[in-house]
DOFILUM-119967 format. One line per field, with one value per residue (C-alpha): residue number from 1; residue in three letters; x, y, z. Coordinates in steps of 0.5 Angstrom, whole numbers, plus 500, padded with zeros to 3 digits. Example, Ala and Ser with C-alpha at 12.3 -4.5 7.8 and 13.67 -1.06 7.14 Angstrom:
2
i [1,2] .
aa [ALA,SER] .
px [525,527] .
py [491,498] .
pz [516,514] .
END
This chain:
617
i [1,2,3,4,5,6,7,8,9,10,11,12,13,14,15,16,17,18,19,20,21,22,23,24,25,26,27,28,29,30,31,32,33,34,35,36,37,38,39,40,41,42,43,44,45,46,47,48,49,50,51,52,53,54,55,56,57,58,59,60,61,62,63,64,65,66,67,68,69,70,71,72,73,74,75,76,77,78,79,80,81,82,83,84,85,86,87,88,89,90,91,92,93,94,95,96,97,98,99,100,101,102,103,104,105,106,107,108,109,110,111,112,113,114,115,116,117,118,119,120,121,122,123,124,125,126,127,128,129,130,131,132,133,134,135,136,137,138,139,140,141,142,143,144,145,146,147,148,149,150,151,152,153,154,155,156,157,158,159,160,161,162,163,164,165,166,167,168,169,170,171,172,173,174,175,176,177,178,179,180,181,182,183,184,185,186,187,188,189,190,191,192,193,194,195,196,197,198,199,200,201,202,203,204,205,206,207,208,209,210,211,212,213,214,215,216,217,218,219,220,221,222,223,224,225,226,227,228,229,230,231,232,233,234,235,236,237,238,239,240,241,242,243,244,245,246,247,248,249,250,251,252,253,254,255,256,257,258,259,260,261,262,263,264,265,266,267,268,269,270,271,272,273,274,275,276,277,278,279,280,281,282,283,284,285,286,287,288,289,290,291,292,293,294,295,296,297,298,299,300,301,302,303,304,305,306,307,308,309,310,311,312,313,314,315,316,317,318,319,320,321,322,323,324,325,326,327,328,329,330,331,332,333,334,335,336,337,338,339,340,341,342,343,344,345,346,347,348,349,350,351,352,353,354,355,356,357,358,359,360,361,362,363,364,365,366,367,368,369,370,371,372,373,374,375,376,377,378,379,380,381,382,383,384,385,386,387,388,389,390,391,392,393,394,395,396,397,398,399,400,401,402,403,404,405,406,407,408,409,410,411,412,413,414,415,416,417,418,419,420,421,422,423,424,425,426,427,428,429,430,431,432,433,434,435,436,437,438,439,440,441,442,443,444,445,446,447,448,449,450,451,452,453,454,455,456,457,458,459,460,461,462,463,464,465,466,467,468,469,470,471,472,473,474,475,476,477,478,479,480,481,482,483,484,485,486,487,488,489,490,491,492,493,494,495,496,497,498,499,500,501,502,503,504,505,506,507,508,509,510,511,512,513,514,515,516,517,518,519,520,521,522,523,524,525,526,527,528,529,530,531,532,533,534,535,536,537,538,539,540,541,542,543,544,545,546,547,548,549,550,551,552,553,554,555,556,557,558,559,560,561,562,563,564,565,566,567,568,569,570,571,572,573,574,575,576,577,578,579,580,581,582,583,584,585,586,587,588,589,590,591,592,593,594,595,596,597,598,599,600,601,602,603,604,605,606,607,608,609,610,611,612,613,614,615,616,617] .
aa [UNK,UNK,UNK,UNK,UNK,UNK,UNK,UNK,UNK,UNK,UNK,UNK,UNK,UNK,UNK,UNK,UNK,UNK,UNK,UNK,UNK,UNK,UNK,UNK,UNK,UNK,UNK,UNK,UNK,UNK,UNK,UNK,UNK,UNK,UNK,UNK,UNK,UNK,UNK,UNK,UNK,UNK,UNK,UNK,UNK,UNK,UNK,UNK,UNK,UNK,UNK,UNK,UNK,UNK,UNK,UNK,UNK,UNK,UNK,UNK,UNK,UNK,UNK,UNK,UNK,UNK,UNK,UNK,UNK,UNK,UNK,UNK,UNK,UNK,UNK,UNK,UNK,UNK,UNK,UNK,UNK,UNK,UNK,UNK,UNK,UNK,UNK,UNK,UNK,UNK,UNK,UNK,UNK,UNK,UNK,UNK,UNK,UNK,UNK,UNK,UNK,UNK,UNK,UNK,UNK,UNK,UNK,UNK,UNK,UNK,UNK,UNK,UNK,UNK,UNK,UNK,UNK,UNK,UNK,UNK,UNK,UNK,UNK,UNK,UNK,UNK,UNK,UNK,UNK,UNK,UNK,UNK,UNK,UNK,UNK,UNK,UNK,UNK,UNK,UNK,UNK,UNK,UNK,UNK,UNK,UNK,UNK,UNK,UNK,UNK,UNK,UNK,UNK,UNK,UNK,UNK,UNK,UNK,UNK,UNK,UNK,UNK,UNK,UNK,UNK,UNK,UNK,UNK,UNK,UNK,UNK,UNK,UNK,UNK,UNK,UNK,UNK,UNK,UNK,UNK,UNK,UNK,UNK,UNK,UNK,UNK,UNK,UNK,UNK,UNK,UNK,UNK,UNK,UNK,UNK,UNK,UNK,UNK,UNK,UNK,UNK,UNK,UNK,UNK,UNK,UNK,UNK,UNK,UNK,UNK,UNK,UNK,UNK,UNK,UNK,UNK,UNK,UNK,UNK,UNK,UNK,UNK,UNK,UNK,UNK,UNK,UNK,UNK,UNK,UNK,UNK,UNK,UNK,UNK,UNK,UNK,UNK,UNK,UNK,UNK,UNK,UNK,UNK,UNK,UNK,UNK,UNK,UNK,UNK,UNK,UNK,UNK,UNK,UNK,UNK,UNK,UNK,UNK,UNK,UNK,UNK,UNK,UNK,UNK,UNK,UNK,UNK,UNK,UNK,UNK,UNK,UNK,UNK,UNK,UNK,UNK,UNK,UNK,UNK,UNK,UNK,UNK,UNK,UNK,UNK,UNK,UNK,UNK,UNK,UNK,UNK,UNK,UNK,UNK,UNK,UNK,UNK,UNK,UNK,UNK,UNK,UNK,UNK,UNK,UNK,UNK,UNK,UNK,UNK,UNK,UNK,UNK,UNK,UNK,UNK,UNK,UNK,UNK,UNK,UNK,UNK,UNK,UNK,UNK,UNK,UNK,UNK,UNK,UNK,UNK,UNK,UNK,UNK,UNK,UNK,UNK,UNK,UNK,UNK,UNK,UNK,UNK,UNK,UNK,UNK,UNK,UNK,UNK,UNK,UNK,UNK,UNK,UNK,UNK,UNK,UNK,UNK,UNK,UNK,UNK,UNK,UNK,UNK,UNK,UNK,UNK,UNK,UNK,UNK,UNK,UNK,UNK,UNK,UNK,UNK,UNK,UNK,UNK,UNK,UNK,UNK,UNK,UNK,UNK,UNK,UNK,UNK,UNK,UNK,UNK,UNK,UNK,UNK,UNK,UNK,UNK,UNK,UNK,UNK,UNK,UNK,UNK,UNK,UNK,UNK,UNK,UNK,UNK,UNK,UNK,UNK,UNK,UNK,UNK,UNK,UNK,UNK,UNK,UNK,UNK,UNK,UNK,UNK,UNK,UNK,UNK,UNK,UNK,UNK,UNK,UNK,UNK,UNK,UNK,UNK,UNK,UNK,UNK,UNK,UNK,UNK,UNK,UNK,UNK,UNK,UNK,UNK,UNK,UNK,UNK,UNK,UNK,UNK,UNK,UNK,UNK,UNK,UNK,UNK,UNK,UNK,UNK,UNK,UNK,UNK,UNK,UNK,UNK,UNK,UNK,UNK,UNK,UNK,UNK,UNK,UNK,UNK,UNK,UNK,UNK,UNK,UNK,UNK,UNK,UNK,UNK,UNK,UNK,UNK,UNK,UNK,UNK,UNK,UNK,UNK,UNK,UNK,UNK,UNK,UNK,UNK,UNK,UNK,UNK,UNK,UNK,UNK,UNK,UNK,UNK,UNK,UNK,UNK,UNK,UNK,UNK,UNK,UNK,UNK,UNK,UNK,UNK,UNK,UNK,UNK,UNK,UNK,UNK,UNK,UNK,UNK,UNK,UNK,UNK,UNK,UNK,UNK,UNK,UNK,UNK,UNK,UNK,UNK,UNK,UNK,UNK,UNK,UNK,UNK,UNK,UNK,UNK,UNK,UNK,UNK,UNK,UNK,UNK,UNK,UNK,UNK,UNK,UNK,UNK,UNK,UNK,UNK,UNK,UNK,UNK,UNK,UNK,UNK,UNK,UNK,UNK,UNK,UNK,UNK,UNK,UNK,UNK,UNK,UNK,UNK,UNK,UNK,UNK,UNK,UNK,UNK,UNK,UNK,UNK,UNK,UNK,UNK,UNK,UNK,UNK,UNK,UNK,UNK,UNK,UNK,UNK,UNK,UNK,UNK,UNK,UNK,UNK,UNK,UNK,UNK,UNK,UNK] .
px [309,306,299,300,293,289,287,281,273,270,264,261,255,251,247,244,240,235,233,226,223,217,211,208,201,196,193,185,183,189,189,185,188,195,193,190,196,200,196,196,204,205,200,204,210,208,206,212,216,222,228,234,238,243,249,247,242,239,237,230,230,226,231,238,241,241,244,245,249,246,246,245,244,244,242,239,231,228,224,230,233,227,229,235,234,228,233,237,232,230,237,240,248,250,250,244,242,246,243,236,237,240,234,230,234,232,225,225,231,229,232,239,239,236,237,239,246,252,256,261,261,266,265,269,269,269,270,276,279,278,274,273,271,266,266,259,260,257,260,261,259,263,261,267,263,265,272,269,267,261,258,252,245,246,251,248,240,239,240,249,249,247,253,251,249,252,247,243,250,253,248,247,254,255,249,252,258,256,249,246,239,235,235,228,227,232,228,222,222,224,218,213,214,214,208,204,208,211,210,214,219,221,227,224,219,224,228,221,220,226,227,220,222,227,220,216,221,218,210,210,215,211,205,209,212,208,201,196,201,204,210,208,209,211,206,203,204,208,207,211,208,213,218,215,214,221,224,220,223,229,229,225,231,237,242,239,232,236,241,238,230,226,228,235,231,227,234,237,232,229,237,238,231,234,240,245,249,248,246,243,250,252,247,249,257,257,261,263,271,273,279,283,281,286,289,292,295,292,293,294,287,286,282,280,277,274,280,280,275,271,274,277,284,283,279,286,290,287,287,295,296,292,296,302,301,298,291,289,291,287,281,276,273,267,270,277,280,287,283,278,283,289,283,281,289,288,282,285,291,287,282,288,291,285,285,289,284,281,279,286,283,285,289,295,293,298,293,300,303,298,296,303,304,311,308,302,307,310,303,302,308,304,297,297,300,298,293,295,291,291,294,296,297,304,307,306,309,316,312,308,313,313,313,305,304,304,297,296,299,292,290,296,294,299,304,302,306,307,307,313,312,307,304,301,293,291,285,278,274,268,273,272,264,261,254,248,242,240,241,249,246,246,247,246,250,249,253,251,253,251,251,257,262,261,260,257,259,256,255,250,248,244,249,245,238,233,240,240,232,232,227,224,222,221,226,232,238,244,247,254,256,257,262,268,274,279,283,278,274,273,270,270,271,268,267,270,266,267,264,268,264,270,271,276,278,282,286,280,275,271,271,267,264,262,260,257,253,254,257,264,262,263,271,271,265,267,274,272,267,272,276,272,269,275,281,277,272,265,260,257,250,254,260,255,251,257,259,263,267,269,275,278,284,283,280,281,274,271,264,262,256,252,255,262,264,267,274,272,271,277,282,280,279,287,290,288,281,275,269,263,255,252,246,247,243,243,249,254,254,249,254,251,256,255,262,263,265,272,266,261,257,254,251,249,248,244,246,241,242,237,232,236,236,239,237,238,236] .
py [829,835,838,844,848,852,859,859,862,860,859,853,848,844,841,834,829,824,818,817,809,809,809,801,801,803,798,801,800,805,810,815,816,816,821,826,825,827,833,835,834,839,844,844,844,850,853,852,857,860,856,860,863,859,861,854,852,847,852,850,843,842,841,840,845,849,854,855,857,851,844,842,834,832,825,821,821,828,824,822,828,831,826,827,835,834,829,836,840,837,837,831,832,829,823,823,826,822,815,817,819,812,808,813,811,804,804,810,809,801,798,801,800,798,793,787,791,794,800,805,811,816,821,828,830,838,839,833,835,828,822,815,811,804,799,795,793,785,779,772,766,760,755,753,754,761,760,756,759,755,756,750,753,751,756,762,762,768,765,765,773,774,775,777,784,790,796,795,793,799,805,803,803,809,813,809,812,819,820,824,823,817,811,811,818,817,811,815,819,812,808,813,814,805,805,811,810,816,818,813,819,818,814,808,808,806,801,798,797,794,790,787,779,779,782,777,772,773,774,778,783,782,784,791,793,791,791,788,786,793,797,802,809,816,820,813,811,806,802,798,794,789,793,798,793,790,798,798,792,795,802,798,792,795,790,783,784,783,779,775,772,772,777,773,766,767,772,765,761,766,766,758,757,760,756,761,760,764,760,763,763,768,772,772,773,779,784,790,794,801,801,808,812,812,820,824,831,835,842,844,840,834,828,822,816,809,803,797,793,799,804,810,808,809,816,819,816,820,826,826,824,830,833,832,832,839,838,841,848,848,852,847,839,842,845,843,837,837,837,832,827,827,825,819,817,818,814,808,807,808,803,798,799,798,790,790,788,785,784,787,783,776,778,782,789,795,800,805,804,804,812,813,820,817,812,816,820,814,812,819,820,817,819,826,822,818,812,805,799,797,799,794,795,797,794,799,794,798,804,801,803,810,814,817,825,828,831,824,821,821,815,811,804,798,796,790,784,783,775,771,771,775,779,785,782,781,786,782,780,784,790,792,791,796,797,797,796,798,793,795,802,801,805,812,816,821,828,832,837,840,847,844,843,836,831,825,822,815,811,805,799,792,791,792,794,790,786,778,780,776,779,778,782,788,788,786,781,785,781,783,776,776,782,776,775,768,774,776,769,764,765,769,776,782,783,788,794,801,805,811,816,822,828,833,838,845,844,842,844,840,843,838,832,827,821,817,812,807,802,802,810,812,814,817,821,823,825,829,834,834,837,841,844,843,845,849,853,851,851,845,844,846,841,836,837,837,832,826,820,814,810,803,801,794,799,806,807,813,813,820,825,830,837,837,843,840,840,836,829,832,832,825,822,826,822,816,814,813,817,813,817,815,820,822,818,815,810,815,816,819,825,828,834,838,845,848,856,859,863,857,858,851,849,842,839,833,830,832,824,822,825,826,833,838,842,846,846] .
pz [566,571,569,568,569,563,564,560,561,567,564,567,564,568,565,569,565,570,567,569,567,563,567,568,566,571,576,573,581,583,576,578,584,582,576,582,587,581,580,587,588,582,585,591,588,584,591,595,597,594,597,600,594,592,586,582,576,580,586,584,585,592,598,594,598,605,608,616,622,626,625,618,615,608,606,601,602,604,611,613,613,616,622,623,623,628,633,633,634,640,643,640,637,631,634,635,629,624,628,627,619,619,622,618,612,613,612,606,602,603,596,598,607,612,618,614,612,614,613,617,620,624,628,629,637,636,644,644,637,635,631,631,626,627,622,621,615,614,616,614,619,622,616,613,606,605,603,597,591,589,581,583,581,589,589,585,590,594,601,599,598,605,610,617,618,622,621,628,632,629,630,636,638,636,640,646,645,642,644,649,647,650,645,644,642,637,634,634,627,624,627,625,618,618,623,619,612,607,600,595,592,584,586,590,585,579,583,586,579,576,582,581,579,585,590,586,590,596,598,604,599,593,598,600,595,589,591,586,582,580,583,587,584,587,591,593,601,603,610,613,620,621,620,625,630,629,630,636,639,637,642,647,647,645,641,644,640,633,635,640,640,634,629,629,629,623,619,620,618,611,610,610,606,601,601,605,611,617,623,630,633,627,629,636,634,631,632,629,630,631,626,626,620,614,615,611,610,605,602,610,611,613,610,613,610,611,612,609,609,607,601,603,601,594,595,600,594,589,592,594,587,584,588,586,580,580,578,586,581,575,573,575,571,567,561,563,558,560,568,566,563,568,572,568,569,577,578,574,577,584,582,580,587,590,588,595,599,604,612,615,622,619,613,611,607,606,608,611,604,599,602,604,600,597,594,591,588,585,581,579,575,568,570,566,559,553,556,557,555,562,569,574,581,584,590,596,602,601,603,609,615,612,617,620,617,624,623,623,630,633,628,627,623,625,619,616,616,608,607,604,596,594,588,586,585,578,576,578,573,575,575,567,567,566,571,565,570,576,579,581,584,592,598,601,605,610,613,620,622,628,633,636,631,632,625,623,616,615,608,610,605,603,597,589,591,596,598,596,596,602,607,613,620,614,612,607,607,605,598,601,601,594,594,596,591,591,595,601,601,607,614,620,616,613,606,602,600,596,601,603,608,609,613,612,617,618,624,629,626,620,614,609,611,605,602,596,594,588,588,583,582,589,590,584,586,593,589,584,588,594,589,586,592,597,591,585,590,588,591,594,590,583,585,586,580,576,571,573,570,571,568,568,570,564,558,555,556,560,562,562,563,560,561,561,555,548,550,554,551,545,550,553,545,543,551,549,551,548,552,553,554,561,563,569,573,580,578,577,585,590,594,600,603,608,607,613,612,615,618,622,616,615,606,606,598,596,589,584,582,588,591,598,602,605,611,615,624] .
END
């Protein structure tokens, strides 16, 4: 049945909980040190001045949200952010912004990106009124051994978790095609904060720390990130020469000094050394594609999102599902259990579905169907009643040859051939475990907004934190590999990932870009803040500190967090589901947006989760 919207206070609760690890025991060289750098961060934070005044509890959390007329760039750590701001200040375009906080993430937000990874990006042309999107996700090799599912002790080393890496092939595909500035110049910001180092934040520190058997693997690693033995704690530098060294090639090389030479010969020998399969010429092949984005309308707007292999696909069905099925018309999620619980319904049914699939480039995926309007419609008929034990996944090759919205005629996706004898995919295994440890958190997502219009949202990532832990050159191998299913697996393809960067446009102007990071929490995430921004009008930073769920299409457990009114978790247990208490933390998604206002004006909002930034030019 429809959801029919409650009218009740419009009191909103936000409570956001940070869950902080138990600092380790001092290094007896280093205590003092660390104790006085403690004292004199919070000295200077008392110091600070106010930040622009912001309708939201957390207006007092440095650098969470920003407001301005020029450019804006939200990201996941606070000196990449300022990197991409100092590209736009320097003339550069969002292109040029968004390339800069990438490479800058690389070296900053090291345990969840860098050059060893993969990721995607579109770019929204406000002069041409058009995107294009690039997927770099991590590729697999020739080697016939990754069509096989191997469980041997051989099998499980760290080397097997390493697929290709996309991350340099990509960035600087996009500044050729977009950017206006000198390589070189764009590269900059990123090689001094490797060369001169930053201040280790908070959260670096926590996934340093429970990373520490998989640092320890390596000795140069160990070296870097555990000095003397312990993990590095906020307010401590960190350095990185080689990796600083490895940008340099990079900006004075291009392409060819990661994909060809050194770095490309020892990636392929620290891979192989840990019983992996990347070979020189793997390296060399890589290639990455320039898929259309999924496109589709949206309450007047139009909302585009990341193709197969990629997981934008789940985040357009959900929002054609709340749609449909009245939720856009609620009062909000916080104190809303009908709202919050017809969620849970959504978010099953869409991960269920997102068992479909894949590398389209060597295999059959419904990519048309499975964000077809009809079939949205179709799967959300139940969302808002009882929960079911489980939810399987619906057949939408009969909605493949709908026809493309018109809004959408600039990005037609081709119609998959549906094979002879198929049926839909059995949930997977992995799909109902719940992610207990940090291990399962990954990836960071940046938007860009600049001057012109023009937009960047890109979500980059090494996989679970420090990748496969493989490293080399100064930095970290992707774990990517290890996202291969019975489905997905074999050779010469893209792995498959959950990453969802999104734009979401009025006419030919950009009205929101956003993204997350999170592994499993991401589609959820982006969904449910777009919708709280985009269809309940809050304002991003309360949108992003807003409580989130999570739901399972193989159990009638919802994971939710702290700061949803009572209602709330009443409504869920009286629908059939069983809430389940998570601290808000960085494993429930890592959001960063970026709203533009009818009026130009531009607000950029960091997730409280993480310690990303906002800021303005």
């Amino acid at each position: 049945m429809p959801f029919v919207p409650r009218r009740v206070s419009a009191r909103v609760s936000h409570r956001v909980s940070r869950r902080v690890a138990p600092l380790a025991r001092l290094h007896p060289v280093r205590a003092i040190t660390r104790r006085t750098a403690s004292l004199l961060l919070l000295t200077v934070a008392a110091c600070r001045p106010a930040a622009s005044p912001a309708p939201t509890a957390i207006a007092a959390m440095s650098g969470k949200r920003a407001e301005g007329a020029q450019g804006m760039v939200a990201a996941s750590q606070p000196d990449a952010a300022a990197a991409g701001v100092e590209i736009l200040r320097a003339g550069g375009n969002a292109a040029d912004a968004a390339v800069a906080t990438a490479f800058a993430l690389g070296v900053t937000d090291v345990s969840q990106t860098g050059l060893g990874g993969g990721g995607a990006l579109t770019f929204y042309d406000a002069a041409e009124g058009r995107a294009e999107h690039l997927s770099f996700y991590p590729r697999t090799g020739a080697d016939t051994l990754w069509g096989v599912q191997d469980t041997t002790p051989a099998g499980r080393r760290a080397g097997r978790a390493a697929a290709v890496p996309g991350m340099v092939a990509g960035l600087l595909e996009a500044h050729r095609r977009f950017g206006v500035l000198p390589l070189a110049r764009v590269m900059a910001p990123a090689i001094r904060l490797a060369r001169d180092g930053f201040v280790v934040t908070p959260l670096l520190a926590r996934t340093i720390a429970s990373s520490r058997a998989k640092l320890l693997e390596d000795p140069a690693a160990a070296a870097r990130f555990l000095p003397g033995g312990e993990p590095l704690l906020p307010g401590e530098r960190l350095v990185q020469p080689e990796l600083a060294a490895t940008l340099e090639r990079i900006a004075g090389e291009g392409r060819d000094a990661f994909y060809r030479g050194d770095v490309a010969d020892r990636l392929s020998a620290a891979v192989r050394a840990r019983g992996g399969l990347i070979t020189v010429r793997d390296v060399e092949a890589y290639a990455l594609t320039t898929p259309a984005p999924v496109c589709i309308p949206w309450r007047g707007l139009t909302v585009l999102s990341a193709p197969p292999p990629t997981g934008g696909v789940p985040v357009v069905q959900m929002l054609t599902m709340a749609e449909a099925v009245g939720l856009t018309r609620a009062d909000g999620f916080t104190e809303h259990g009908d709202a919050v619980a017809t969620m849970a319904g959504i978010i099953r049914v869409a991960n269920a579905d997102a068992a479909w699939h894949g590398d389209p480039n060597v295999m059959p995926v419904p990519i048309r169907g499975l964000a077809s309007a009809t079939y949205a419609r179709l799967r959300a008929s139940g969302v808002a009643g009882v929960a079911a034990d489980t939810v399987r996944a619906g057949d939408p090759w009969a909605f493949e040859a709908d026809a493309t919205p018109s809004v959408c005629a600039a990005y037609p996706t081709p119609v998959a051939t549906r094979p002879a004898a198929i049926a839909p995919p059995e949930p997977e295994p992995d799909a109902a475990a719940p992610l207990a440890t940090y291990a399962g958190s990954n990836t960071s997502h940046l938007a860009v907004v600049d001057a012109a219009g023009n937009a960047v949202s890109a979500t980059t990532t090494v996989g679970v934190l420090f990748g496969s832990g493989v490293y080399t050159s100064g930095f970290f191998l992707n774990s990517s590999g290890a996202n291969l299913t019975a489905r997905t697996r074999g050779p010469n393809r893209f792995t498959n990932s959950t990453i969802a960067p999104t734009l979401v446009l009025d006419g030919r102007a950009v009205r929101l870009v956003v993204g997350a990071a999170g592994s499993q929490y991401i589609q959820p995430a982006v969904a449910q803040v777009t919708l709280r921004m985009l269809a309940f009008g809050e304002d991003p930073a309360t949108a992003l500190a807003g409580p989130r769920i999570l739901s399972s299409p193989t159990r009638r457990e919802v994971e939710v967090e702290p700061g949803f009114g009572s209602e709330v978790y009443a409504t869920l247990i009286a629908r059939g589901y069983k809430p389940v208490s998570r601290v808000a933390d960085i494993q429930f998604g890592g959001v960063h947006a970026i709203l533009v206002r009818p009026d130009g004006r531009r607000i950029g909002a960091a997730d409280p989760r993480r310690d990303g930034a906002a800021i303005a030019q």
